[in-house]
C-alpha positions as CSV (number, residue, x, y, z in Angstrom):
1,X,0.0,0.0,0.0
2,X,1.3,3.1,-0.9
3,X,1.6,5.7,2.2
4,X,1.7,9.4,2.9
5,X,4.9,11.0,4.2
6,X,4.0,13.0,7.2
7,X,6.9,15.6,7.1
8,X,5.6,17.5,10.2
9,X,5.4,14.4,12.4
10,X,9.1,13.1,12.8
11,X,12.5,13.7,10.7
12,X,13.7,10.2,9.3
13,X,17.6,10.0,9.8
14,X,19.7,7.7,7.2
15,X,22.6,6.5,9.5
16,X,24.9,4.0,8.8
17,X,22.1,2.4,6.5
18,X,19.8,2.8,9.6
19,X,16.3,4.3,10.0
20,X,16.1,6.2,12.8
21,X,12.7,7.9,14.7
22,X,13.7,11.3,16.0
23,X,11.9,11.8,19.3
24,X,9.5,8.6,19.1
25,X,10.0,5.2,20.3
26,X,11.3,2.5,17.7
27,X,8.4,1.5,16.3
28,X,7.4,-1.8,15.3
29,X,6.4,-2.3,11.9
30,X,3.3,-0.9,10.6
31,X,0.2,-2.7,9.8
32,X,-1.0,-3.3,6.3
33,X,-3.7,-0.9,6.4
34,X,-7.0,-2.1,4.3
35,X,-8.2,2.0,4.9
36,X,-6.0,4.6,5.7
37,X,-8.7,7.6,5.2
38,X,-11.9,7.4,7.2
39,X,-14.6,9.7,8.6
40,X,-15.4,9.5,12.3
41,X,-18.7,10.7,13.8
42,X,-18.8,12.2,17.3
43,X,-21.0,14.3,19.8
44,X,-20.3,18.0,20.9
45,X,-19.7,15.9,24.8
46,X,-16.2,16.3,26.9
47,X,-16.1,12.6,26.5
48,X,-15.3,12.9,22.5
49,X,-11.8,14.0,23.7
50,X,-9.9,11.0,22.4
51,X,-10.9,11.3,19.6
52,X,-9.5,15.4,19.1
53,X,-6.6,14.3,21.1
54,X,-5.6,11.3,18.5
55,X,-6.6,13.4,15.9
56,X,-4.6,16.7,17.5
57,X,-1.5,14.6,18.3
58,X,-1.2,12.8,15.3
59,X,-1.7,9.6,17.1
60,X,-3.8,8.4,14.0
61,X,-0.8,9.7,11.4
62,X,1.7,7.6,13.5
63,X,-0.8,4.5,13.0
64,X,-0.7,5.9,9.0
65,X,-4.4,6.9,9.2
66,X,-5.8,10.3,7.6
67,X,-9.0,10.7,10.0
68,X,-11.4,13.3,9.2
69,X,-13.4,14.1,12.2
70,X,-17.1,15.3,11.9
71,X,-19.8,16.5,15.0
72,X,-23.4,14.8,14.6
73,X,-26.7,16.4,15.2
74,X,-27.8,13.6,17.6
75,X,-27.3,10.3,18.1
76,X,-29.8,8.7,16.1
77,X,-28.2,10.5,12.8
78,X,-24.4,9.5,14.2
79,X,-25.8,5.5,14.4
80,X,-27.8,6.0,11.0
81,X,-25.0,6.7,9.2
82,X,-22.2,4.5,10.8
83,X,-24.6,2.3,9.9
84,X,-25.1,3.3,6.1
85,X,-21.2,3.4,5.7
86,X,-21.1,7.4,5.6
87,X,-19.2,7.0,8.9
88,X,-16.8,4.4,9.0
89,X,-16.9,4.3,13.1
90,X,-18.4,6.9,15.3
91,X,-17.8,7.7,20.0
92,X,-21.0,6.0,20.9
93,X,-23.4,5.6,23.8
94,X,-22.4,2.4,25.4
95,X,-26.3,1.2,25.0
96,X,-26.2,1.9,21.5
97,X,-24.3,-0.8,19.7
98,X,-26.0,-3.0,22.4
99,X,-29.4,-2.0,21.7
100,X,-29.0,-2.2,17.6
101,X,-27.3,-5.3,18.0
102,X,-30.2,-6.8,20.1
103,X,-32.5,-4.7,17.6
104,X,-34.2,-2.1,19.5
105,X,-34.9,0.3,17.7
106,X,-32.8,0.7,14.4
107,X,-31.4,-3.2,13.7
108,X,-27.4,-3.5,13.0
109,X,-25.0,-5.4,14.0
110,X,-22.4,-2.8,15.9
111,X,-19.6,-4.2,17.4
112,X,-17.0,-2.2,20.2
113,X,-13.7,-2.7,20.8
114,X,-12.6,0.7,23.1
115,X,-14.2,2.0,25.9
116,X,-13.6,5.8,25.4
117,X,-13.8,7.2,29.3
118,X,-16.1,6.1,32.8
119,X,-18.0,8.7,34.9
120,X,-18.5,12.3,33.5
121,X,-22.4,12.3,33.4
122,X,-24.4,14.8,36.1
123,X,-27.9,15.0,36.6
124,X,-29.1,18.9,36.8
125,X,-32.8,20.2,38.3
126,X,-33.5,23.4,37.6
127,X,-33.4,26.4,40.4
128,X,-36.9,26.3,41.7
129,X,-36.8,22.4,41.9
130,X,-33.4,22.9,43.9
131,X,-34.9,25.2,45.9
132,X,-37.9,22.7,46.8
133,X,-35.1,20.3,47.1
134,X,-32.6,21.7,49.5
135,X,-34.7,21.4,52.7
136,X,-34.7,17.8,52.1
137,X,-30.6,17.2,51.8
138,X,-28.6,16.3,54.6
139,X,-26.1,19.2,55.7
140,X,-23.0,19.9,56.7
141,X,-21.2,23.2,57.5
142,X,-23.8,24.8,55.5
143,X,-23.3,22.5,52.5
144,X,-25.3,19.8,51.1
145,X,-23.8,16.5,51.6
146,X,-23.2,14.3,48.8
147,X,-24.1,11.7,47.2
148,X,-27.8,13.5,47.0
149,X,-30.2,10.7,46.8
150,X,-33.3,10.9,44.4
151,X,-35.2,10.9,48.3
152,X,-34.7,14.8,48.4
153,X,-37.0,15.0,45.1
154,X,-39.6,12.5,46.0
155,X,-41.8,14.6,47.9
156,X,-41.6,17.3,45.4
157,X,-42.5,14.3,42.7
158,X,-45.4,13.5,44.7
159,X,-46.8,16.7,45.2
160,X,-47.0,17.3,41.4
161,X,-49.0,14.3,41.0
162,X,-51.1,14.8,43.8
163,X,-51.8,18.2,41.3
164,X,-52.4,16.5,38.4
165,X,-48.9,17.5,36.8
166,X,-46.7,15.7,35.1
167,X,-43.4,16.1,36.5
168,X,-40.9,15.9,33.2
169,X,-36.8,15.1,32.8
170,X,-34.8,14.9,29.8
171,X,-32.3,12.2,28.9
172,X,-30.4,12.3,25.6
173,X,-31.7,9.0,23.8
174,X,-33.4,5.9,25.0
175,X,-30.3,3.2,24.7
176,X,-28.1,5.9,26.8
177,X,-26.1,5.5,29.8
178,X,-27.9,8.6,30.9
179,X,-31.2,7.1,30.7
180,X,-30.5,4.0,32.8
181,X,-28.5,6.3,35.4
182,X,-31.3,8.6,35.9
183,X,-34.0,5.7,36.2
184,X,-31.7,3.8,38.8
185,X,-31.1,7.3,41.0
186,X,-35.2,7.5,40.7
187,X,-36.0,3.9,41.5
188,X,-33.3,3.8,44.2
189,X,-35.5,6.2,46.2
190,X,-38.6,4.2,45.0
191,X,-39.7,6.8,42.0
192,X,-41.1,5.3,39.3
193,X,-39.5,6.0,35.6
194,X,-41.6,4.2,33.8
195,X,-41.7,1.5,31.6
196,X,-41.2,0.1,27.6
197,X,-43.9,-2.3,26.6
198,X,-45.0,-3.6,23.2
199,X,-47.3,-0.3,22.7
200,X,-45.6,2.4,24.5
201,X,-42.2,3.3,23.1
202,X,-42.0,6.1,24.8
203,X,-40.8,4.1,28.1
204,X,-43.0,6.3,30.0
205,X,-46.2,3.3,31.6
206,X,-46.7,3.8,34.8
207,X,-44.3,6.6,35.3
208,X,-44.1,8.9,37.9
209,X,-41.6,11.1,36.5
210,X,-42.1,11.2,32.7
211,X,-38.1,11.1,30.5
212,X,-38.8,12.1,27.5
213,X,-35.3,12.7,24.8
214,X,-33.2,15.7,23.9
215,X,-29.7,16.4,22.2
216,X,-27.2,17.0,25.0
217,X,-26.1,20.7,23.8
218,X,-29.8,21.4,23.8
219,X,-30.4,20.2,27.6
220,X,-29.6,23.5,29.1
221,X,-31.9,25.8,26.6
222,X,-34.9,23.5,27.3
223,X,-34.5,23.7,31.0
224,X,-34.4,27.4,31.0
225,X,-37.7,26.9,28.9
226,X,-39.8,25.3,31.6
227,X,-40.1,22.0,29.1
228,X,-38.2,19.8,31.4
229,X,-37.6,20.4,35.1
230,X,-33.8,18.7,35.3
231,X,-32.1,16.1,32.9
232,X,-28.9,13.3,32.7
233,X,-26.4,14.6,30.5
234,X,-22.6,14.3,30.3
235,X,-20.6,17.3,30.2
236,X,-20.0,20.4,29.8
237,X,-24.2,20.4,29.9
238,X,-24.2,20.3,33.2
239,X,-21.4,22.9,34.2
240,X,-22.8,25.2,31.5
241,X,-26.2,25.7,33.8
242,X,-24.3,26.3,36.3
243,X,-23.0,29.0,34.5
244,X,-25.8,30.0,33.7
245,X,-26.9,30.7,36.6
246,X,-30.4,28.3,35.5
247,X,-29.6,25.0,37.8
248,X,-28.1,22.8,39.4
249,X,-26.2,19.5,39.7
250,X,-27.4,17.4,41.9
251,X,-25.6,14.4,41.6
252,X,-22.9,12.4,39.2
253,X,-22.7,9.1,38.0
254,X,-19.7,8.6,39.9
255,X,-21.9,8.8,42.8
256,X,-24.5,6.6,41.0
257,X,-22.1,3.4,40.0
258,X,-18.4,4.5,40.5
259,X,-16.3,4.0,37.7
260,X,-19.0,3.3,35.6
261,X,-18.7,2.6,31.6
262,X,-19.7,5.8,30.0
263,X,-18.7,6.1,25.7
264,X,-17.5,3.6,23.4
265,X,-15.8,3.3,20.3
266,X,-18.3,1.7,17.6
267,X,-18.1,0.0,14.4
268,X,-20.2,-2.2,12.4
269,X,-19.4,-5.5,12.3
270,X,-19.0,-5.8,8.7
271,X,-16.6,-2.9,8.7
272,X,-14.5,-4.7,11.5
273,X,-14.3,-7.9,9.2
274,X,-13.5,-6.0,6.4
275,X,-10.9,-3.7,8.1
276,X,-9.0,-5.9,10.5
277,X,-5.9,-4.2,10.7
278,X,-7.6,-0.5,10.2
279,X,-9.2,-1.5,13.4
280,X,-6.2,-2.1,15.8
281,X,-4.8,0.7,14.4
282,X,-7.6,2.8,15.1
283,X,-7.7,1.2,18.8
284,X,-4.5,1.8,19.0
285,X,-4.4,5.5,18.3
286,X,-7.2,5.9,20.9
287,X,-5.1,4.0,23.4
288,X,-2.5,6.5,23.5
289,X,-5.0,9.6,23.3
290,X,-6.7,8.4,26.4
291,X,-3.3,7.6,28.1
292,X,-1.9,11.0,27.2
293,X,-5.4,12.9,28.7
294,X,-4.3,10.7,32.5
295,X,-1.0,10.7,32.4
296,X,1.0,12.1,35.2
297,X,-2.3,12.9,37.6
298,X,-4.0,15.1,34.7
299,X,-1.1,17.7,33.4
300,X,-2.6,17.3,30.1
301,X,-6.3,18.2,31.1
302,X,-5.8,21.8,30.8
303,X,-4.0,22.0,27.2
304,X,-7.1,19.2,26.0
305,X,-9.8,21.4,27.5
306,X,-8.4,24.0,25.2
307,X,-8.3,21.9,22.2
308,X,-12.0,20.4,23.3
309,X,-13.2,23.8,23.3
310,X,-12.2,24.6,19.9
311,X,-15.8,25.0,17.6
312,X,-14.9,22.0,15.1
313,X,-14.9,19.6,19.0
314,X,-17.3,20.4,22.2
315,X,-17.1,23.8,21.4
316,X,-18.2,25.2,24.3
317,X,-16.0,28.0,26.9
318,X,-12.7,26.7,27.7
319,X,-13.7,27.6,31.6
320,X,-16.7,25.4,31.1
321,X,-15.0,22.7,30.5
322,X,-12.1,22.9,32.5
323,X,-14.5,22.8,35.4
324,X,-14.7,18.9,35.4
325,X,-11.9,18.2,32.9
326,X,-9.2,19.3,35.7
327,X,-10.5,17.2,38.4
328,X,-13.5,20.0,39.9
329,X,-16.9,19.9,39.4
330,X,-19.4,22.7,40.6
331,X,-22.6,22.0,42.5
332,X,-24.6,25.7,43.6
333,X,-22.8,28.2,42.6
334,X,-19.6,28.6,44.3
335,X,-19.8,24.8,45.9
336,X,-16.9,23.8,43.2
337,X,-15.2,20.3,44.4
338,X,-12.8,17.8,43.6
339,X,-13.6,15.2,41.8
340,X,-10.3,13.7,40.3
341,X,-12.2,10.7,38.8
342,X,-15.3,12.5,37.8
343,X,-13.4,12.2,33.7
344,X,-11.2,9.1,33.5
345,X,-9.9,7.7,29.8
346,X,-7.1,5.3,31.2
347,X,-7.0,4.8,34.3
348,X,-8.7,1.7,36.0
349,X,-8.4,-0.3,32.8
350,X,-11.1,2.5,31.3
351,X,-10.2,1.5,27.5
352,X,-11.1,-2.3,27.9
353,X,-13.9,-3.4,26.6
354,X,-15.3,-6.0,29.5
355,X,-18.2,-8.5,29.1
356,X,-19.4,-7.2,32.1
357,X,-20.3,-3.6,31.2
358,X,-22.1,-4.5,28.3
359,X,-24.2,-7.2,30.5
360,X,-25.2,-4.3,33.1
361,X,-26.6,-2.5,30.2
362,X,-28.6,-5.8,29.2
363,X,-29.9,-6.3,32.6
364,X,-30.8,-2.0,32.7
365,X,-32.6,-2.8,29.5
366,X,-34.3,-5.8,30.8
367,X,-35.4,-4.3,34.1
368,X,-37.1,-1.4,32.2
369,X,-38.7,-3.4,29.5
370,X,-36.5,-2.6,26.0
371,X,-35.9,-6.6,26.3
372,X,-39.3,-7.8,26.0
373,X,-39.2,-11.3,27.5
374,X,-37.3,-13.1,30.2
375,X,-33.4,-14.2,28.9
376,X,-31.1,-16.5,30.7
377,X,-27.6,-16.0,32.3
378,X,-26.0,-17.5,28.8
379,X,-28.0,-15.3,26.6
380,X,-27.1,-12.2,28.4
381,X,-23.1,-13.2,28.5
382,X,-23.4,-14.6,24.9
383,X,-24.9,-11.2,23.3
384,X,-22.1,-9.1,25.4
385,X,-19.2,-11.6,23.9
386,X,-21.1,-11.0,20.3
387,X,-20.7,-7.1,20.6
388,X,-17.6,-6.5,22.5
389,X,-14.1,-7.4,21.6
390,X,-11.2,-7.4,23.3
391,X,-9.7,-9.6,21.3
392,X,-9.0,-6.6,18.8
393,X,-7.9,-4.4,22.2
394,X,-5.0,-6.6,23.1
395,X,-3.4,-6.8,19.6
396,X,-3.5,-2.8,19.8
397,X,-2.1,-2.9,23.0
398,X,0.5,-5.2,22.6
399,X,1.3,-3.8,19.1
400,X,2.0,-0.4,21.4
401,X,4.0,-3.0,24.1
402,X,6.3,-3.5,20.9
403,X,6.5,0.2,19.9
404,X,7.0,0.9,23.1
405,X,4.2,3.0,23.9
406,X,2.8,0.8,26.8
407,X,4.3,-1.6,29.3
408,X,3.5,-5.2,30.4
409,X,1.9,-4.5,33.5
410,X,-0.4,-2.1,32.1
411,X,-2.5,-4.9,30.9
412,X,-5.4,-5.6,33.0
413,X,-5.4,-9.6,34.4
414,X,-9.4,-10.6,33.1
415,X,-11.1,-13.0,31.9
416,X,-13.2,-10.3,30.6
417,X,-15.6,-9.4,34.1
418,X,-14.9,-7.5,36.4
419,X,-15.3,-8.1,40.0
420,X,-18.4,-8.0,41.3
421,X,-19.3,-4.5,42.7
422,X,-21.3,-2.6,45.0
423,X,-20.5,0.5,44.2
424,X,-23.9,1.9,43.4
425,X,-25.9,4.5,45.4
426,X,-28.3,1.7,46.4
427,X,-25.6,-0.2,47.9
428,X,-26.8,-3.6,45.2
429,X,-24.3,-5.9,44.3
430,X,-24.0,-6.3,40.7
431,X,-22.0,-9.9,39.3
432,X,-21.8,-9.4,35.4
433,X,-21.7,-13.5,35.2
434,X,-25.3,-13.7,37.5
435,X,-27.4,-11.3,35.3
436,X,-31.1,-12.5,36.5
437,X,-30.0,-12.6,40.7
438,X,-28.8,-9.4,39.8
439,X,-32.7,-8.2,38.5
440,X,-34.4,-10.0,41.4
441,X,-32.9,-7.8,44.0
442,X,-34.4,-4.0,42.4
443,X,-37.6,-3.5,44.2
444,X,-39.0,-1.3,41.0
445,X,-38.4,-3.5,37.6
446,X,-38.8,-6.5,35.6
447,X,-37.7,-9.5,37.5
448,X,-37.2,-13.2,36.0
């Protein structure tokens, strides 16, 4: 295959009949590239950053990739067209190549083999439901202490329906992480979110607080509207109401499931058996980028919230998103924190792609009615082993062993689960390999 010489990237030295790298590890040989120019599809979200940084760093020129980088209007357009070919891969909820897979909603075959960050989701209530709110948060030195349950809004919830309201939150698309977080915070305090069934797509039977969908970027505009009374949505949507001075953050997902699975890299699966090597070199570029955004406690962060802010990425104020991209997130106004892991690309393993995730997204989609019908353990471990692959992560990684980009022990020691965890607001143990004991212990939700 012919290549492209990247001139700007690294001088090539002719010594002694030698080729030498100036400034870059000796690399291993390339890899026979079936694509080297390709179109990726991503979401104005702090959580795209891998992407800009591989792209920004010439991670993806190292790997001998030409990677045109393009924001979507919403997610359904960003799967559409990975899915008609216009994108050849696309940062993805984690539900989404799960739910097309399993066909909810559109039908494709989507396959993931990089987990782009965990955490960096909020959920955000407006000023007057704060204000409702506050007298029902425990305190300390004047300050709310956190994690704030969904208990605080309950009576507020209740009062509404006692009214006849509807009491109304936004989510950014059915199949997100932000959807499942926001119905576990409001079932952990015993509010109903509602349910999927054969005739209500909507997700909304039986709800006592009705989600209905909206584009994250959007999320702060319709809460200053009135339309929606808080949301779930990742950042910098929740920092920029702050900001705003039109609500406020009540909660994170850290505080919901710590360390939880947030975006992923997606592909269809025809594109993955058609582009073998394209794909570990893709992986592999994101790799780096998500080392190179953790490395050395963060000194990056600042210099990528600059990038991220740039108009052709998030686009959004560079202070904006420094606020959670440097390790600090802001509550009421002026109640800033630390939060070191409220963003995290690499550390923890955060780039594997484990069985277990995708399962705990099977049983979220189970408990709230998306899966129709009662499945068994080997279904739900079967359909996770048929959509994740990290089979295609550990040839990128060791490729970047060999070029000297990664060490041995930076390999996480899995069989592909993690440990059992009960790291959830609820205190509920979740075991990715006992799906259905896992289902039988929510007191709101399908059970088999």
């Amino acid at each position: 295959m012919i290549r492209k010489t990247l001139a700007f990237t690294r001088i090539l030295l002719i010594v002694t009949g030698v080729v030498l790298l100036c400034g870059v590890p000796a690399r291993a040989e390339m890899l026979d590239l079936e694509k080297d120019e390709l179109k990726l599809g991503f979401i104005k979200l702090t959580d795209m950053a891998p992407l800009a940084i591989a792209k920004e760093k010439f991670f993806f020129e190292d790997e001998g990739l030409y990677v045109t980088l393009e924001a979507q209007a919403n997610w359904k357009v960003l799967l559409d067209r990975v899915i008609d070919g216009e994108l050849d891969g696309a940062h993805m909820l984690s539900g989404q190549p799960i739910g097309a897979t399993i066909g909810f909603g559109t039908q494709a075959h989507i396959v993931t083999a990089f987990s782009m960050d965990l955490n960096g989701n909020g959920i955000t209530v407006s000023n007057d439901i704060w204000k409702q709110m506050r007298p029902n948060v425990p305190m300390k030195d004047g300050k709310p202490m956190h994690p704030i349950k969904a208990d605080a809004l309950k009576p507020i919830v209740e009062e509404y329906r006692a009214k006849g309201e509807e009491f109304k939150m936004g989510m950014v698309f059915p199949v997100s992480t932000h959807n499942y977080e926001i119905r576990y915070w409001l079932a952990a305090a015993g509010i109903s979110p509602g349910f999927y069934t054969a005739t209500d797509i909507t997700g909304t039977t039986n709800a006592d607080v009705l989600l209905s969908v909206t584009p994250p970027p959007q999320m702060p505009a319709t809460l200053e509207a009135g339309t929606i009374y808080g949301y779930c949505v990742g950042e910098p949507w929740n920092q920029q109401a702050v900001f705003k001075g039109i609500g406020v953050p009540v909660t994170t997902n850290y505080d919901i499931w710590k360390n939880n699975p947030e975006k992923v890299f997606g592909v269809t699966k025809e594109w993955a058996e058609q582009n073998p090597n394209t794909h570990i070199a893709l992986v592999k570029a994101l790799i780096r980028a998500a080392k190179w955004l953790d490395e050395d406690n963060g000194k990056n962060r600042a210099e990528a919230a600059r990038i991220l802010s740039k108009p052709e990425y998030v686009g959004a104020d560079y202070e904006v998103i420094a606020n959670s991209m440097t390790g600090f997130f802001e509550f009421e106004k002026g109640d800033k924190r630390e939060m070191p892991d409220f963003n995290v690309f690499y550390r923890y393993n955060a780039t594997y792609p484990f069985y277990s995730d995708a399962i705990w997204f099977l049983t979220q989609m189970r408990r709230w009615g998306q899966i129709g019908e009662a499945k068994t353990d080997e279904w739900y471990i079967g359909t996770a082993k048929n959509i994740y692959m990290p089979e295609v992560w550990k040839m990128a990684a060791q490729s970047l062993i060999d070029d000297g980009y990664m060490s041995e022990d930076e390999l996480p020691d899995t069989d592909g689960f993690k440990a059992p965890t009960g790291d959830f607001i609820d205190g509920i143990v979740y075991d990715g390999k006992a799906p259905n004991e896992y289902l039988r212990k929510f007191a709101i939700g399908n059970k088999d």
